[in-house]
C-alpha positions as CSV (number, residue, x, y, z in Angstrom):
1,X,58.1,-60.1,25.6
2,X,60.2,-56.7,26.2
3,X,62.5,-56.8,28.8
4,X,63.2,-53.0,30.3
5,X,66.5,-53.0,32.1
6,X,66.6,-50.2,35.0
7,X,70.7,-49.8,35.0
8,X,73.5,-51.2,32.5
9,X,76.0,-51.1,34.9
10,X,76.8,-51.5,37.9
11,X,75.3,-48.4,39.6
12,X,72.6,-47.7,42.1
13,X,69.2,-46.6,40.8
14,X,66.3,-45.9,43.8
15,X,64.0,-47.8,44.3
16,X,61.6,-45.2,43.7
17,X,62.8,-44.5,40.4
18,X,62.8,-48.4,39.4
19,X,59.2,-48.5,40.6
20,X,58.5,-45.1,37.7
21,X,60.1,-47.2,34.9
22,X,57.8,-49.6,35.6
23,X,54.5,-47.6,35.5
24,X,56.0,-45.7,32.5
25,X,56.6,-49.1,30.7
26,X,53.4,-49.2,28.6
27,X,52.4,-53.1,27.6
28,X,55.0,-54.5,30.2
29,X,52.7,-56.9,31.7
30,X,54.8,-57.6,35.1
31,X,57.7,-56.4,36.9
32,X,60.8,-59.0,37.8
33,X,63.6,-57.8,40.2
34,X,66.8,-60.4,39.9
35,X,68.7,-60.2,42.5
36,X,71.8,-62.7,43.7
37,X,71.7,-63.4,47.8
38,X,74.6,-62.2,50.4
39,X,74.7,-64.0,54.1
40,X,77.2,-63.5,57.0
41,X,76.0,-67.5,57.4
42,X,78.2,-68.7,54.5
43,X,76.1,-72.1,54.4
44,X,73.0,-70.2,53.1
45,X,72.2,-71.4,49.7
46,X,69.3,-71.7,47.2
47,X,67.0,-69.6,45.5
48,X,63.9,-67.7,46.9
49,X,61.3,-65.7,45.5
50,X,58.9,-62.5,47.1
51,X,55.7,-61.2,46.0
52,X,53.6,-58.8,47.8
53,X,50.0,-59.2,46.9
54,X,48.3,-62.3,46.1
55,X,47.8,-61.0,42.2
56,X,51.7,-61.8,42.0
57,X,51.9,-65.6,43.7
58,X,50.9,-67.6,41.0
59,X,54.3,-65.4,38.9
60,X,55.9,-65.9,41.7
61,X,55.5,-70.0,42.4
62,X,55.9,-70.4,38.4
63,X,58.9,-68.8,38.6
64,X,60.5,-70.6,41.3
65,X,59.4,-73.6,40.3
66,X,61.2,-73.4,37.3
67,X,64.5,-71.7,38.7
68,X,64.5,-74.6,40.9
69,X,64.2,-77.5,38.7
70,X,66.6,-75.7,35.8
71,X,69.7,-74.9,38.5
72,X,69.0,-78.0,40.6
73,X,69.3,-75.3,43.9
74,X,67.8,-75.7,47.2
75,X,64.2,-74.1,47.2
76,X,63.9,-71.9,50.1
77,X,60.4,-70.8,48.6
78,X,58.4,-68.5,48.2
79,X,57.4,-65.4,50.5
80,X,55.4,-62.5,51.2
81,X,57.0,-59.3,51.4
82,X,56.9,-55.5,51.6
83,X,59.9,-54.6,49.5
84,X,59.3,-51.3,48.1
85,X,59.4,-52.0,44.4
86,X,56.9,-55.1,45.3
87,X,54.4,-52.9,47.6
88,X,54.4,-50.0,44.8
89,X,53.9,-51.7,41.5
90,X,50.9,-51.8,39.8
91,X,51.3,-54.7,38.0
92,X,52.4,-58.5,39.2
93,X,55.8,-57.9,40.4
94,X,58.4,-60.5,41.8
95,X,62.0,-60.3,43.5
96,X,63.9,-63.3,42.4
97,X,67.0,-64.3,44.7
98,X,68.7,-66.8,42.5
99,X,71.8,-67.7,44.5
100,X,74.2,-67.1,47.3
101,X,77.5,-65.5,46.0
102,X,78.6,-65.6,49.7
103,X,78.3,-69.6,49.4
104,X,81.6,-71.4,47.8
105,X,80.0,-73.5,45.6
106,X,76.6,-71.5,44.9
107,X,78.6,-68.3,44.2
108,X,81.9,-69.9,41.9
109,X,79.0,-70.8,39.5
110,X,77.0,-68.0,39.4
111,X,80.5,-65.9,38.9
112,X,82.1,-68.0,36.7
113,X,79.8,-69.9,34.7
114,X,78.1,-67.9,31.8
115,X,75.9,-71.4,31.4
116,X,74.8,-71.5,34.6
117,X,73.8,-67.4,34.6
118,X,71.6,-68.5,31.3
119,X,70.1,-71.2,32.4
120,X,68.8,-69.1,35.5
121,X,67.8,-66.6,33.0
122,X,66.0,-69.2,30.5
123,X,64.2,-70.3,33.7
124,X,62.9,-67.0,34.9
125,X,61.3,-66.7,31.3
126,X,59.3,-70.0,31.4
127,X,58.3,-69.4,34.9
128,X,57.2,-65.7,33.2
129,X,55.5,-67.5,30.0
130,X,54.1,-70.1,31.9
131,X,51.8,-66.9,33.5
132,X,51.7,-64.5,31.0
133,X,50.7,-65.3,27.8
């Protein structure tokens, strides 16, 4: 698979605009948003996943599934939503919340382990190839 990046640094790109990548990605078969979690509740921890219509569950439940079981994190599940760049894709699209970097122990590995950040990545591509073949 091809992966399309929207930004390569740390700088704000509309939502709008990441939703026109995507329909001017040709052969791109779905859309994945990664994301990492923020609470004021710095308890909150795990990973969660959001699709908006039903032709993006089954991406979304692989996925999570697999993040899950590869980072050993709480599963808070996954949910409906009407995030923008979900609600105006075309194509099976997911937004992936792999972690709390307001929680201690969640966010120190996410930030300082480059193994943990690949084995969330390695895990969002089975979940992906276990859908799209």
């Amino acid at each position: 698979h091809r992966v399309v990046m929207t930004r390569a640094s740390d700088v704000f790109v509309e939502l709008s605009e990441r939703v026109a990548i995507s329909k001017k990605t040709s052969g791109s078969p779905v859309f994945v948003s990664i994301h990492l979690n923020s609470s004021p509740n710095t308890g909150a921890a795990g990973v969660e996943t959001y699709h908006y219509s039903s032709k993006s569950a089954r991406l979304a439940r692989a996925i999570q599934q697999q993040v899950v079981a590869a980072a050993g994190s709480l599963d808070r599940g996954v949910r409906r939503a009407r995030f923008y760049v979900l609600r105006h894709n075309k194509r099976p699209s997911v937004l992936l919340e792999l972690g709390f970097l307001t929680n201690a122990s969640e966010g120190a590995k996410i930030a300082r382990s480059a193994n943990h950040r690949q084995k969330l990545a390695n895990a969002v591509v089975a979940g992906i190839c276990s859908v799209v073949r």
